[in-house]
N, C-alpha and C positions, 0 to 999 in steps of 0.2 A: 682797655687800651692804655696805651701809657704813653707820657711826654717824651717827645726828642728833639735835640739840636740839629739844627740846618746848618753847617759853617762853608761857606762858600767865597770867589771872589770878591763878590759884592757887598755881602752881610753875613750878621751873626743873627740866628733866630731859636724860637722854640715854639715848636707844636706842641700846643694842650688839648687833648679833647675835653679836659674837665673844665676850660673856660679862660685861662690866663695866659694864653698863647703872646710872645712879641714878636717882632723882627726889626731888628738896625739897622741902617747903612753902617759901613765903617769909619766913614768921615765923622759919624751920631757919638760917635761910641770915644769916650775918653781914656777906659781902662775893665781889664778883665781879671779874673783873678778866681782861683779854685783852690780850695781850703778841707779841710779833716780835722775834728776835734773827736778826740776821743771820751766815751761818757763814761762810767763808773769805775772796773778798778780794784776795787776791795777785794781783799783775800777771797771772800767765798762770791763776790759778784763779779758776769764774765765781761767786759770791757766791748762796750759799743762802738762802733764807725758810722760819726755822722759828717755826712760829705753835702760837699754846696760848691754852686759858683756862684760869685758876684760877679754882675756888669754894671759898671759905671757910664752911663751919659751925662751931658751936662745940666740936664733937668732933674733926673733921680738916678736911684737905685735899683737895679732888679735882682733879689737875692732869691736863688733857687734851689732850695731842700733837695736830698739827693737820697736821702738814708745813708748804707753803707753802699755805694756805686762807685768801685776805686776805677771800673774798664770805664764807665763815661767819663771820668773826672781825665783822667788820660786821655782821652778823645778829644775832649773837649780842648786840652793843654795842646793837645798837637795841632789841633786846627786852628788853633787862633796863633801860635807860632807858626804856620805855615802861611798865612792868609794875612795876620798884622800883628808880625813879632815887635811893633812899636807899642802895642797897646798890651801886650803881656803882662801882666803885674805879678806874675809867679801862685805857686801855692804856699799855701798857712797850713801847718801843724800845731795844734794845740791840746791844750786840754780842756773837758768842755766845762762851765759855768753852771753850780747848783740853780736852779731855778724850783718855784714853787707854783704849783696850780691853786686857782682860787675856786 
């Protein structure tokens, strides 16, 4: 099974069955925001799409991994401009940040 967004009237949510499931009001919610960084690059390495959304309430952060999922990230951008284009924070292109496993 795999995770999906609720976006509706009333709130922003997501179904996990793997365990991390939320749901907002929209009044909860301060700001949303969906993002793409791209990873490697290199002449002979082929260039990854890693996608996310962040939602911002006034307590935390929910930042949600997406891999490369360009059709949700769009979903996701339309429904929260259709439902609470005041909390829209746009999408981020980037590029992604070496990181190291320990």
């Amino acid at each position: 099974m795999s995770r999906s967004f609720v976006i509706d009237a009333d709130s922003f949510a997501m179904d996990d069955p793997e365990g991390n499931p939320f749901a907002f009001a929209w009044r909860e919610i301060t700001g949303i925001e969906t993002g793409t960084a791209w990873a490697g690059g290199a002449p002979l390495i082929a260039s990854r799409r890693l996608d996310h959304v962040l939602v911002r309430t006034r307590e935390r952060e929910m930042y949600v991994r997406l891999a490369g999922q360009p059709r949700t990230v769009l979903q996701v951008a339309d429904g929260v401009q259709q439902f609470a284009p005041q909390l829209w924070a746009g999408h981020k292109t980037s590029k992604a940040r070496r990181f190291q496993l320990s």
